[in-house]
N, C-alpha and C positions, 0 to 999 in steps of 0.2 A: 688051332692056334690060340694062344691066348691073348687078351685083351692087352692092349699097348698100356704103359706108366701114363697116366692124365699127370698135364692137359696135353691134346691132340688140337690137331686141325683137320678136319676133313673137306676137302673141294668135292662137291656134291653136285645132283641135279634130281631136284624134286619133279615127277608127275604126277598130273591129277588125272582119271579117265571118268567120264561121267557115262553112264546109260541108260539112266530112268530116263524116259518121255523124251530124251533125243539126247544122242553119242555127241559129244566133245571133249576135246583132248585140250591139253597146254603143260608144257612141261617151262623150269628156268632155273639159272644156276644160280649155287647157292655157295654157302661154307657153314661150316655147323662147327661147337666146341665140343670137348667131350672131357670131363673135369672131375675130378675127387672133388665130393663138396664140403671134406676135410681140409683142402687143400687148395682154393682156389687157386688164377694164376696171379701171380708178381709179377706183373709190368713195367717199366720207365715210368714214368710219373708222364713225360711226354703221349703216351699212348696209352694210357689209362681213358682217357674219354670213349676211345673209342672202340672196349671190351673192358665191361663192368659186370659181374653178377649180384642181384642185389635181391635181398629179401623177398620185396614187395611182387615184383617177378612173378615169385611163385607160390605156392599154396601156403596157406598161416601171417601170422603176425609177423607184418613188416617190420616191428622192431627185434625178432631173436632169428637167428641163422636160418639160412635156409635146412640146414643138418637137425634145427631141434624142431621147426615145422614138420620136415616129414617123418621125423621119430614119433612126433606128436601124432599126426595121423592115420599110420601104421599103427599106434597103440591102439587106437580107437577101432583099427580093425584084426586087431587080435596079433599082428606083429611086432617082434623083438627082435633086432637086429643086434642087439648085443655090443653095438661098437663096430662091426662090420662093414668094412668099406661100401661106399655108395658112390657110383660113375655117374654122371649127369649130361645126355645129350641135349643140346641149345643153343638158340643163341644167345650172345650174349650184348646187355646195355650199348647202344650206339649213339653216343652225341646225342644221350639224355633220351631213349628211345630204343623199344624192342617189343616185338611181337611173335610169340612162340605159337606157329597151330599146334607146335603137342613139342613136350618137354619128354622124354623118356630116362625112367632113374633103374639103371641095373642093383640090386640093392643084393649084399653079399654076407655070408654070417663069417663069424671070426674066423674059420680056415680057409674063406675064400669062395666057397661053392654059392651056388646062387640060391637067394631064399626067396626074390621075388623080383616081379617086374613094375613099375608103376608107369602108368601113361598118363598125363598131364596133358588136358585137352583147352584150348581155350577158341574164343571165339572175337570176334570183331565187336561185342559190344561189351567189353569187359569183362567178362565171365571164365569162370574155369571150374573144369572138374576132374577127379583124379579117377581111373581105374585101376584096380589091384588084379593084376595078372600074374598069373601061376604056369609059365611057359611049361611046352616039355622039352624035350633035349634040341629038339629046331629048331626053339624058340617061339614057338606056333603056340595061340591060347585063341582062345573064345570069350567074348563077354556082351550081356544086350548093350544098347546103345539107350541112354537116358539122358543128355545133353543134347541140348538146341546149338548147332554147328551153323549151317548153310539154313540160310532163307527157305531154300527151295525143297528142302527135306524133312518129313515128318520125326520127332521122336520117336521111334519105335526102330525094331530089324538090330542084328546081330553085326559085332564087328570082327573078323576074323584078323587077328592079326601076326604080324611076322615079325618078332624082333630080337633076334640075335644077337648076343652081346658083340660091337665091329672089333675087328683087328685091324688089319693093315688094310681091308676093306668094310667099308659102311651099307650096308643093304636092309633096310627096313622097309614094308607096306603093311599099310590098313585096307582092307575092304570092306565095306558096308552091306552088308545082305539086307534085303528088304524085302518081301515074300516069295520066299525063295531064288530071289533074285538079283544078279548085281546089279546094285545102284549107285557106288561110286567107289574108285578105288584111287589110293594114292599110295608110290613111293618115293623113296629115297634111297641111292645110290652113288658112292663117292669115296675116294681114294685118301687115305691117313695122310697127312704132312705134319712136317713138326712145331711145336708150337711157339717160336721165338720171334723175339721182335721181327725182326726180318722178311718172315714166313708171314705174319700176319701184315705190314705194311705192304706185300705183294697182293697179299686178298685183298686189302682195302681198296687196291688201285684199280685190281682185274674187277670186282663188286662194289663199287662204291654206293655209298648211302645203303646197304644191302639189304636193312630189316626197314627202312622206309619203303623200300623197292618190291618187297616180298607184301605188304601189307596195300598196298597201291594198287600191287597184280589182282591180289585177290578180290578189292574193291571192285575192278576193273572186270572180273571174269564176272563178278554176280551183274552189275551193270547189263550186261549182253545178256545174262539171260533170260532179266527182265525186258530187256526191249525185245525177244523172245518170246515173251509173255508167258515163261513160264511160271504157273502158279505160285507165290508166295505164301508160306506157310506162317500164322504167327505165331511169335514166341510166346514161348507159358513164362509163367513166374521161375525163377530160379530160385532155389534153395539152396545157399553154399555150404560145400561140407564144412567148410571147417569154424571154430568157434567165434574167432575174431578174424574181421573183414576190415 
């Protein structure tokens, strides 16, 4: 099935499964956009606060599009997209406010076929980093892990991931491999809606505050598991890819 006309809405429900040094689970619901980053969406002017996409966001200089940052960054890793449409899974800006753990850009050459996948990682202390994945037809890729994510997790170990470009369903996970072993896995799974006023003041109502809510949880689950006591890892320097910060 082919990828739905962006923008979309999908009503989703993120999992996290932990099972290095001790199993917890917490799953919670979400909604996710899915966007031409050609073609952001047109909102009411009324309902523009509350879905905004905005440069700063995401990777590159907050002052040029999101579309010429990751042209930018792609070049720098040896991609040409040519002008080929780019999909963009995230959230989006909320009453001045948004936190993506991982942005996903299906990046497509001029007839449409897919030339790559980028994964957009970021973190609770303002940080992000991109990885260039080269699905195969499952949408299945491999790449190590070199980003400080969670407190409680070393840099290092492999992230296996699953990201299929959604149709009328949304199913992505990451797993974390860490000597040989799984040490955390997270998905996302969730059902297309359409993306009109309407459809979105319904998510606002069923999810409200939803990306303050999402970044609270997460506060909230590290909290536990320091009281936990499980060992805290510290962060290295970060070295941002791109040129301007």
């Amino acid at each position: 099935m082919s990828a739905p006309p962006a923008p979309v809405l999908y009503d989703a429900t993120v999992t996290h499964v932990r099972k290095q040094t001790m199993t917890r689970k917490f799953d919670h619901s979400i909604y996710l956009w899915l966007v031409d980053i050609d073609a952001l969406p047109e909102l009411p002017r009324w309902l523009r606060p509350f879905a905004r996409f905005e440069a700063r966001d995401h990777l590159g200089d907050p002052q040029r599009s999101i579309r010429q940052n990751l042209d930018a960054w792609l070049a720098g890793q040896g991609v040409d997209l040519q002008g080929g449409q780019v999909l963009m899974l995230a959230n989006a800006r909320l009453l001045g406010y948004v936190f993506n753990p991982i942005s996903v850009y299906w990046c497509h050459r001029p007839d449409g076929s897919l030339e790559c996948v980028v994964a957009e990682v970021h973190n609770t202390y303002g940080e992000r980093h991109c990885y260039l994945l080269h699905t195969d037809d499952a949408g299945h890729a491999r790449t190590p892990k070199d980003f400080y994510v969670s407190p409680f997790l070393t840099v290092d170990g492999e992230y296996r991931m699953s990201l299929r470009e959604p149709d009328d369903r949304l199913g992505i996970a990451v797993t974390l491999h860490q000597d040989s072993r799984m040490a955390i896995t997270a998905t996302v799974v969730g059902t297309r809606r359409a993306a009109t006023p309407a459809a979105l003041v319904r998510m606002l109502a069923r999810r409200p505050l939803m990306t303050y809510r999402t970044s609270a949880l997460i506060r909230r689950h590290g909290i536990t598991l320091w009281l936990r006591r499980l060992p805290v890892i510290r962060r290295p320097k970060h070295h941002p890819q791109e040129g301007v910060q």
